[in-house]
C-alpha positions, -999 to 999 in steps of 0.1 A, spaced: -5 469 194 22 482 211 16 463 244 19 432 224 51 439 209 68 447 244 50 417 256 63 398 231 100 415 237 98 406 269 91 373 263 120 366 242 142 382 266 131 361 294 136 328 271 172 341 263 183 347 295 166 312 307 186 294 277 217 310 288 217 300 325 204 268 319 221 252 288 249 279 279 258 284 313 270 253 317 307 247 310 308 208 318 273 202 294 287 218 264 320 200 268 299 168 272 278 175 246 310 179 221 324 149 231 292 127 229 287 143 193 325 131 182 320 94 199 290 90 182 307 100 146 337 76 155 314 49 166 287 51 136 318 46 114 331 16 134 296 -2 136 292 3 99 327 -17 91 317 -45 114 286 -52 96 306 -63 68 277 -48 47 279 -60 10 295 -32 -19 280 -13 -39 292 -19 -76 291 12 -95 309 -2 -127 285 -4 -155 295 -39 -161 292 -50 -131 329 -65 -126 325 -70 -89 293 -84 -93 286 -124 -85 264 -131 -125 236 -147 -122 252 -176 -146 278 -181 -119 252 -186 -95 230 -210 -111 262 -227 -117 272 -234 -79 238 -245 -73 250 -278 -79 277 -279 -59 273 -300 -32 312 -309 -20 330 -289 2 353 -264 -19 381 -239 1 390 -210 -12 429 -196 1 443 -161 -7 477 -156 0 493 -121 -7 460 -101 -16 446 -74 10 414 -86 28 401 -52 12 404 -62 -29 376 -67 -52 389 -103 -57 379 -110 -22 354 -93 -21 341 -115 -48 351 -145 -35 330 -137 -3 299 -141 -23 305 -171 -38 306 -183 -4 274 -165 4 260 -181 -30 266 -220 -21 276 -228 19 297 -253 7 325 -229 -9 347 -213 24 375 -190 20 408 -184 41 432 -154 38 465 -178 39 498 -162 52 530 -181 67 519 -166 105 481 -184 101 490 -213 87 522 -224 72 515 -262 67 494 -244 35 522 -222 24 547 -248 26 520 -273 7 513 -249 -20 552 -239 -23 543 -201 -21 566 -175 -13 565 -135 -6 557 -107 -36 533 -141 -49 496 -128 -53 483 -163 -56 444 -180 -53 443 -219 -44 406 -233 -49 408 -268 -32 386 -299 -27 396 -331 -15 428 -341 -31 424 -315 -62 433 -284 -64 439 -253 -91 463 -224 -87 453 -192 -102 479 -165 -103 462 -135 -96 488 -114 -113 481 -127 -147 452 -150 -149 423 -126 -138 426 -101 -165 435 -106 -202 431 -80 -231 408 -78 -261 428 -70 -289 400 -66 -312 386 -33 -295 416 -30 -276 401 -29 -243 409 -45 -211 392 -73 -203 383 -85 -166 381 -125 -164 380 -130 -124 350 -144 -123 350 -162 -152 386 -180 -138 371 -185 -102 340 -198 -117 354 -222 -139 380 -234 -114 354 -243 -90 332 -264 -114 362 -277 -127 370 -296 -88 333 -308 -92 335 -327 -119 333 -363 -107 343 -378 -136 374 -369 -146 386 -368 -185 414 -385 -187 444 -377 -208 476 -406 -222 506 -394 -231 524 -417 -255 559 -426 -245 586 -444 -267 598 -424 -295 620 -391 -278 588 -370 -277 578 -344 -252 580 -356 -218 548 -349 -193 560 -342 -158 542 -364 -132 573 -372 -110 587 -337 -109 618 -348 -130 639 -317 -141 638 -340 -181 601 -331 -187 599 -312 -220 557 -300 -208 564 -297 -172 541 -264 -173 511 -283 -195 515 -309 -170 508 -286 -142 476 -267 -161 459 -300 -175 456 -316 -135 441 -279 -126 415 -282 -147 409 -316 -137 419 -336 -163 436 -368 -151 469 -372 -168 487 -405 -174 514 -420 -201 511 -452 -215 538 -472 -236 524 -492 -265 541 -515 -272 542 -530 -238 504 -526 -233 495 -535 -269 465 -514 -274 451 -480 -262 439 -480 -222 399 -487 -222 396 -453 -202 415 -426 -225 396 -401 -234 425 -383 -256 458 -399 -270 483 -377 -271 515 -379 -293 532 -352 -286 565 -347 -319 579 -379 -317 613 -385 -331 608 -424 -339 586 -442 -359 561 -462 -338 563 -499 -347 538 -518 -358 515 -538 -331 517 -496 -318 505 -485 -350 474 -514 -349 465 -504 -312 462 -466 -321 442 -476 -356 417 -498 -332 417 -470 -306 402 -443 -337 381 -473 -351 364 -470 -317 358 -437 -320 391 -427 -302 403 -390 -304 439 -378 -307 458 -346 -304 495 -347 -322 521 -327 -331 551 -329 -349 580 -310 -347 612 -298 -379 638 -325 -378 669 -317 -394 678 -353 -399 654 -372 -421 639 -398 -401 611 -422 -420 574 -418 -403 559 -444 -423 537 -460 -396 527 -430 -376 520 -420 -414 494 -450 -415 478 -431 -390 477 -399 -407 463 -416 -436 430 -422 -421 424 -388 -419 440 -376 -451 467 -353 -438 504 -353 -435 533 -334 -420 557 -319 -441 589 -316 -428 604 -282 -434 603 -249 -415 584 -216 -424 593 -183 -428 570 -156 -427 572 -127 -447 551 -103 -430 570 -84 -405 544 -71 -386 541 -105 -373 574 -117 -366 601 -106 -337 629 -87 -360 653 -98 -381 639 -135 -371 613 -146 -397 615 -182 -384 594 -167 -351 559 -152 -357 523 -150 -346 498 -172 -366 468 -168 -383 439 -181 -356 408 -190 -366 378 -171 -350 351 -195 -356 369 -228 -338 356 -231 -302 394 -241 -296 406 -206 -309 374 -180 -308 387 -167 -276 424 -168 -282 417 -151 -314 394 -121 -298 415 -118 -264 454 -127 -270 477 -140 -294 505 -170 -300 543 -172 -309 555 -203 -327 593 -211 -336 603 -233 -366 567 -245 -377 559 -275 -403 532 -275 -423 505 -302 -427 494 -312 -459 455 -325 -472 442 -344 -497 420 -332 -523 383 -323 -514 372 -355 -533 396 -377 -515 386 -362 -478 345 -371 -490 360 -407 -499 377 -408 -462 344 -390 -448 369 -363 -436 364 -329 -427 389 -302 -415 389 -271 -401 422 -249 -398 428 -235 -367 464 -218 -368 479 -207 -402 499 -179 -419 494 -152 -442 495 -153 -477 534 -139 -482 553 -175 -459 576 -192 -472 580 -227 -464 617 -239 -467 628 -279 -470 663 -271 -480 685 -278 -453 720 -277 -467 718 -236 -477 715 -207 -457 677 -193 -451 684 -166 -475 696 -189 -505 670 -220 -493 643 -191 -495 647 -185 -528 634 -216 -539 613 -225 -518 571 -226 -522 555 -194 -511 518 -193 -500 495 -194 -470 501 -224 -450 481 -243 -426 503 -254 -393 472 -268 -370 437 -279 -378 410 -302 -362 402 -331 -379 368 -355 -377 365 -385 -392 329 -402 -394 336 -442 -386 298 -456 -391 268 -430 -400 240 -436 -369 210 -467 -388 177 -462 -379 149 -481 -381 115 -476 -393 85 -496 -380 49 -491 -370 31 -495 -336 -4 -490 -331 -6 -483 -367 17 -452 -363 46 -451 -381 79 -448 -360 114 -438 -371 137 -442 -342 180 -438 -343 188 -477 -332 226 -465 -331 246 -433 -332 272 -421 -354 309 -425 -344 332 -401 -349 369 -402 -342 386 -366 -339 421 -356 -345 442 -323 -336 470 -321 -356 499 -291 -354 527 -290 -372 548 -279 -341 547 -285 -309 575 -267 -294 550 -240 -286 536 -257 -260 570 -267 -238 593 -256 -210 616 -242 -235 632 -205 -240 634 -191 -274 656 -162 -267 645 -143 -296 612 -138 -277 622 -141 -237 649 -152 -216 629 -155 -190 596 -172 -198 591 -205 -214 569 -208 -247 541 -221 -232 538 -192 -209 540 -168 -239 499 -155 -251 476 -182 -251 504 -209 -262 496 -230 -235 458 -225 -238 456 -236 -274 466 -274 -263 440 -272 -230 413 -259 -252 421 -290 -278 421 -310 -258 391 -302 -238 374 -300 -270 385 -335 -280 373 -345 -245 340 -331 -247 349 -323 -214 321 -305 -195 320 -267 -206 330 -240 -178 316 -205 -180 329 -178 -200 323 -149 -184 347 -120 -200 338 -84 -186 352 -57 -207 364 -30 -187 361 4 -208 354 27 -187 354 9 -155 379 11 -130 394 -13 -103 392 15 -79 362 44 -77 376 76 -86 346 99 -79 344 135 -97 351 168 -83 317 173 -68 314 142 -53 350 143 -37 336 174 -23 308 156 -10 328 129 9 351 153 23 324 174 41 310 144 54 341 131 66 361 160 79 338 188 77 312 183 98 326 170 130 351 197 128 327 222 128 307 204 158 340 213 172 344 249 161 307 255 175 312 244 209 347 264 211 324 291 202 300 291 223 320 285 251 343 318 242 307 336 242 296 322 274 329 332 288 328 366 277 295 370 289 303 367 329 
């Protein structure tokens, strides 16, 4: 027993001595040895970025995550659609994103834009530094998306933040691929609200203008009474607060136009001056609503700016697909609003008239019509209520016949025509949607950047369009973050990984090079 354990003694003693002349002996392969270790770190780490290997999306919702809805959507894309970025790092989520729409459809192609890699493009798109800003572009349309403000909103019913880049990068691509394109008149004549389509410095909805063409709508004016009737193609007629009556071979062209099943979105606007509406009121009649001229106060504080009753947030409707998501997501500021006025319930049957309100106050507004006293003393005596300020309108023109018959001695009932309806959106302001400050709420922004201002009149009139739906695709954020913040352990984790272990590759073959050394 004894033998053995010297033998095997001995043994290890020779293997130690052998490992030491031939391994740790040698200065120049332990050096080596180091190095090749710390190359191969530094080049594992450089072959794994140029793979370009997809994320991994730890966010329980999945924000940076291509939806399958998106990508059964850009299945039927087949037209070239480019993608530029201009002032976002090449490392954000939003590209990131955008890379797999590309990967999704081969059509869609994306550019990081900057003044050094192409400037025609920056000058084109009239961008300039501190812009984060996403152009999606085919052919001769495009849509700007400001990335600043457009891919995130807030839902102020459980007060979370809401992530909407995919659902504004979705919608913006479907909305180039739409072939044909609604088509939108804006009725000139009467001192309404200019549309800007020449870039005149006049134009009253310069920034409508500007969000209507990006989500491909085709806008155009048109002057009645030198045409004589409504153009063939117009999908919507806008009148947009006139301050003139429209004469009457107008009047006849826009009665035809709803006759045909025509749809309208107006607005009307307080006029201090009383100016006679009696044949735009024709118009109005058909669908059993007026405009009364007047302003409204409202009484509830917590939903005007201070001291300025005359400026408030509405009432939106949550049921409307105009106003569901302005009502769940954001609000709206109007400024001296009218109110409209309906017939009784038996009267609307007679018409074949439904409504449904869409903006409105509380119960505690005032309306005021006195314009000769002060707001205090005209308040006194004027009606106090809830008031409706916008609503959609549908009027049925002919109920769809049908037919019944038999064939082969079966009996068939079969729709020979279907019903036309004419729709109307009516507001009682229209100042919401303009280029104008109201100082009392910015000096800086116009109205109809303020909420979802601007989005009330796109959704109306996308609705009247029956313009071809986009994707809503709101990710709520609770508890997700733009950027992975991982916990203590797992920081502790990364950092061994990282820094840890190549430093103590290093430390190792310091020390066993100080051993060797001491050794000899």
């Amino acid at each position: 027993m004894e033998e053995k354990e010297k033998s095997d003694i001995k043994f290890s003693e020779r293997f130690s001595l052998k490992f030491r002349k031939t391994i740790i002996a040698s200065k120049v392969f332990t050096i080596l040895t180091v190095l090749v270790l710390i190359a191969a770190f530094i080049g594992l780490n450089i072959g794994v970025q140029s793979l370009d290997l997809p994320e991994i999306d730890v966010t329980a919702n999945k924000i940076y995550t291509l939806s399958d809805s998106s990508k059964k959507a850009l299945e039927s894309i087949d037209q070239d659609i480019k993608i530029y970025v201009f002032g976002i790092d090449e490392n954000d989520s939003v590209v990131g994103l955008i890379k797999q729409y590309c990967q999704a459809n081969g059509k869609i192609s994306y550019e990081m834009l900057s003044s050094e890699t192409n400037l025609a493009k920056v000058q084109e798109f009239e961008l300039e530094d501190g812009y984060s800003i996403v152009v999606v572009e085919s052919g001769n349309s495009k849509k700007i998306i400001d990335a600043g403000s457009e891919f995130h909103s807030y839902d102020y019913t459980t007060y979370a933040e809401v992530d909407t880049t995919e659902q504004t990068l979705t919608n913006s691509i479907l909305s180039l691929s739409i072939e044909n394109k609604p088509k939108v008149y804006f009725v000139e004549g009467h001192d309404e609200f200019k549309v800007n389509l020449d870039g005149s410095s006049q134009a009253e909805l310069g920034v409508l203008t500007t969000y209507l063409q990006n989500e491909a709508f085709e806008v155009s004016t048109v002057n009645l009474t030198s045409v004589g009737a409504v153009p063939e193609d117009c999908d919507v007629l806008a009148i947009m607060s006139p301050e003139k009556d429209f004469l009457e071979n107008e009047t006849q062209a826009v009665l035809n136009y709803i006759n045909q099943g025509g749809n309208i979105f107006l607005t009307r606007d307080v006029l201090e001056q009383s100016v006679g509406f009696s044949n735009l009121q024709k118009i109005l009649d058909v669908y059993g609503v007026s405009v009364e001229n007047g302003y409204i106060l409202e009484a509830d504080s917590s939903y005007t700016v201070s001291n300025y009753p005359y400026v408030f947030r509405p009432q939106i409707s949550n049921t409307s697909e105009i106003t569901a998501d302005i009502y769940s997501d954001s609000y709206m500021w109007l400024a001296y609003s009218e109110k409209l006025n309906f017939l009784s319930e038996e009267e609307l049957n007679n018409l074949k008239v439904t409504y449904e309100e869409l903006l409105g106050t509380t119960d505690s507004a005032v309306f005021v019509t006195d314009f000769s006293s002060d707001v205090n003393t005209a308040a006194k005596t004027a009606q106090t209520g809830h008031f409706t300020i916008a609503a959609l309108v549908t009027k049925t023109i002919s109920e769809g016949t049908s037919s019944e018959g038999t064939e082969n001695g079966e009996e068939q009932n079969a729709e020979s025509s279907d019903a036309i309806t004419s729709k109307l959106v009516i507001s009682g302001n229209g100042q919401f949607m303009t280029d104008y400050i109201v100082s009392e709420l910015s000096n800086q922004y116009p109205l109809s950047y303020l909420g979802s201002n601007k989005d009330f009149a796109i959704n109306s009139i996308s609705a009247l369009a029956e313009k071809e739906g986009g994707l809503t695709l709101r990710k709520g954020m609770a508890g997700s973050s733009y950027v992975f913040t991982a916990t203590k352990e797992q920081n502790r984790i990364v950092l061994i990984v990282i820094f840890a272990v190549p430093v103590l590759i290093l430390l190792v073959g310091i020390l066993v090079w100080r051993q060797r050394k001491k050794r000899k």
